[in-house]
C-alpha positions in Angstrom: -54.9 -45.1 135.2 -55.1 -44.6 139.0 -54.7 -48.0 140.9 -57.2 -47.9 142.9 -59.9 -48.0 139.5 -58.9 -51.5 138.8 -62.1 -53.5 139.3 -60.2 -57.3 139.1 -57.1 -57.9 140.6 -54.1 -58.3 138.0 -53.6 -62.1 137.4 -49.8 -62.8 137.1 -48.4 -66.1 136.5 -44.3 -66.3 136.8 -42.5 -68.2 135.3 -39.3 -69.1 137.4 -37.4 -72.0 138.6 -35.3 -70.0 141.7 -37.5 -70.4 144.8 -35.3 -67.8 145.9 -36.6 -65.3 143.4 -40.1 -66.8 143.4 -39.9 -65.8 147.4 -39.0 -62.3 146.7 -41.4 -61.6 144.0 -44.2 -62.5 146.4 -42.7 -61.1 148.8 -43.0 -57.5 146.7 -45.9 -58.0 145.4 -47.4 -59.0 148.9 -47.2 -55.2 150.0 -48.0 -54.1 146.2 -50.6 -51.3 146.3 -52.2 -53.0 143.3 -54.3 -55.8 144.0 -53.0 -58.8 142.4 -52.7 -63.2 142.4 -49.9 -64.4 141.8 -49.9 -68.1 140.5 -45.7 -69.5 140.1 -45.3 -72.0 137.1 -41.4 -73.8 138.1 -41.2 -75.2 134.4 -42.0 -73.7 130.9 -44.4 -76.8 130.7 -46.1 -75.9 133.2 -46.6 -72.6 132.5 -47.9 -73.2 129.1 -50.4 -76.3 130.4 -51.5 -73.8 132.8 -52.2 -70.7 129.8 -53.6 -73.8 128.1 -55.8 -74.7 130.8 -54.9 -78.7 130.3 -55.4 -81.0 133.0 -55.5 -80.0 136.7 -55.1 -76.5 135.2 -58.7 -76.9 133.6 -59.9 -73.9 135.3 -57.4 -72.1 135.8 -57.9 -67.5 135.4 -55.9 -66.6 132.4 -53.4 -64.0 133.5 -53.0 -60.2 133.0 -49.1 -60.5 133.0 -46.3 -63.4 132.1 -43.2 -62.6 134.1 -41.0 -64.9 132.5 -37.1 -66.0 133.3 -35.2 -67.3 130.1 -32.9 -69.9 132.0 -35.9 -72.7 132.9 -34.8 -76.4 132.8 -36.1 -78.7 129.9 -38.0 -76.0 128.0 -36.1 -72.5 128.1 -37.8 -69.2 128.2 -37.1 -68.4 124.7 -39.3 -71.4 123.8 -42.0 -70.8 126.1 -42.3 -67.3 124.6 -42.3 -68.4 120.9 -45.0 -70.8 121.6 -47.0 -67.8 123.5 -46.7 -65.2 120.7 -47.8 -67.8 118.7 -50.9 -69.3 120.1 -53.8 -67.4 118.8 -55.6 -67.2 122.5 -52.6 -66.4 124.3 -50.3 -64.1 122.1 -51.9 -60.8 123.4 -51.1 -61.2 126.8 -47.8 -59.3 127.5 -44.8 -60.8 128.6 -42.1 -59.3 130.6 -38.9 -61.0 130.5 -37.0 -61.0 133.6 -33.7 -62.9 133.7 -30.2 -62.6 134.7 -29.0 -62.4 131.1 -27.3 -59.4 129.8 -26.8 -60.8 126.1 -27.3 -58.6 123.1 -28.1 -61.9 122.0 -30.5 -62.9 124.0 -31.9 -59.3 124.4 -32.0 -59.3 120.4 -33.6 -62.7 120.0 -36.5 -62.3 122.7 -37.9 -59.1 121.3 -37.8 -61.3 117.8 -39.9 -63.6 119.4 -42.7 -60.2 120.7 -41.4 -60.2 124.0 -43.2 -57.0 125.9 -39.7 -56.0 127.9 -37.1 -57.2 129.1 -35.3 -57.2 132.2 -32.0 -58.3 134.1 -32.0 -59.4 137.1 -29.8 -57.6 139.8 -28.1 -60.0 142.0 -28.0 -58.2 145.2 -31.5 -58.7 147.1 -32.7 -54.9 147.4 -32.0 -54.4 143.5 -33.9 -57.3 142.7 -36.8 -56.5 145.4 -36.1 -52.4 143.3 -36.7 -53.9 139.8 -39.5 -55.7 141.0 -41.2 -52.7 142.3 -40.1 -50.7 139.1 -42.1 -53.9 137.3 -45.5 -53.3 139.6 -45.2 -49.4 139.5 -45.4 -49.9 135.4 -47.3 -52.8 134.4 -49.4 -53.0 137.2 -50.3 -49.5 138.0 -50.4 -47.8 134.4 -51.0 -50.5 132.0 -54.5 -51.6 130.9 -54.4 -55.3 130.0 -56.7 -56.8 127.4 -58.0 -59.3 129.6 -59.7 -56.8 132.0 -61.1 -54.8 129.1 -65.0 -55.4 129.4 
């Protein structure tokens, strides 16, 4: 699918509590030849009252994408996912895992739980910004999302 035949701009919501990471992703996607919004949910509460549309989230867009970090305070990740792939409303929308965990484990457990991918996090800053462009040149330039299908 050529880019420049999307219609709707891609509606991602990350999930991430590292404003440092937040700031890079928008950063990224800023310059992203794909037109998308990016809305930031800091908790795994948040993000799923926000895909629930509950309370000042009433009218919130549902989004094209979750990018999703396991490590989250309160609720983790794992949780957040598992109550995604399980809502009837919001279990088709894909979710990309992006954390700094290289567990089997945790690798194991999140494609149990219908994760879309997943991804580790570099730690130096231009292999994060690289993974994150890997991320848009994929799911946001080839994939067709079920949300835009008319």
């Amino acid at each position: 699918m050529k880019t420049e035949s999307r219609l709707h701009p891609v509606d991602i919501l990350l999930v991430e509590d590292d404003e440092g990471d937040v700031r890079l992703t928008r950063e990224v996607l800023k310059d992203s030849r794909v037109r998308n919004n990016l809305f930031v949910a800091n908790t795994g509460e948040d993000a799923l009252a926000r895909l629930r549309k509950q309370g000042k989230y009433a009218g919130a867009a549902t989004p094209d994408l979750i990018l999703l970090d396991l490590n989250l305070p309160v609720m983790n990740g794992r949780e957040v996912l598992a109550q995604i792939k399980a809502d009837g409303e919001l279990k088709r929308i894909p979710v990309v895992v992006l954390t700094t965990s290289k567990a089997e484990e945790d690798i194991i457990r999140t494609y149990n739980l219908h994760a879309n991918c997943y991804v580790t996090k570099p730690v130096g800053l231009e292999q994060f910004c690289e993974v994150v462009r890997s991320l848009e040149d994929f799911w946001l330039a080839v994939v067709q999302f079920p949300n835009q299908i008319q």
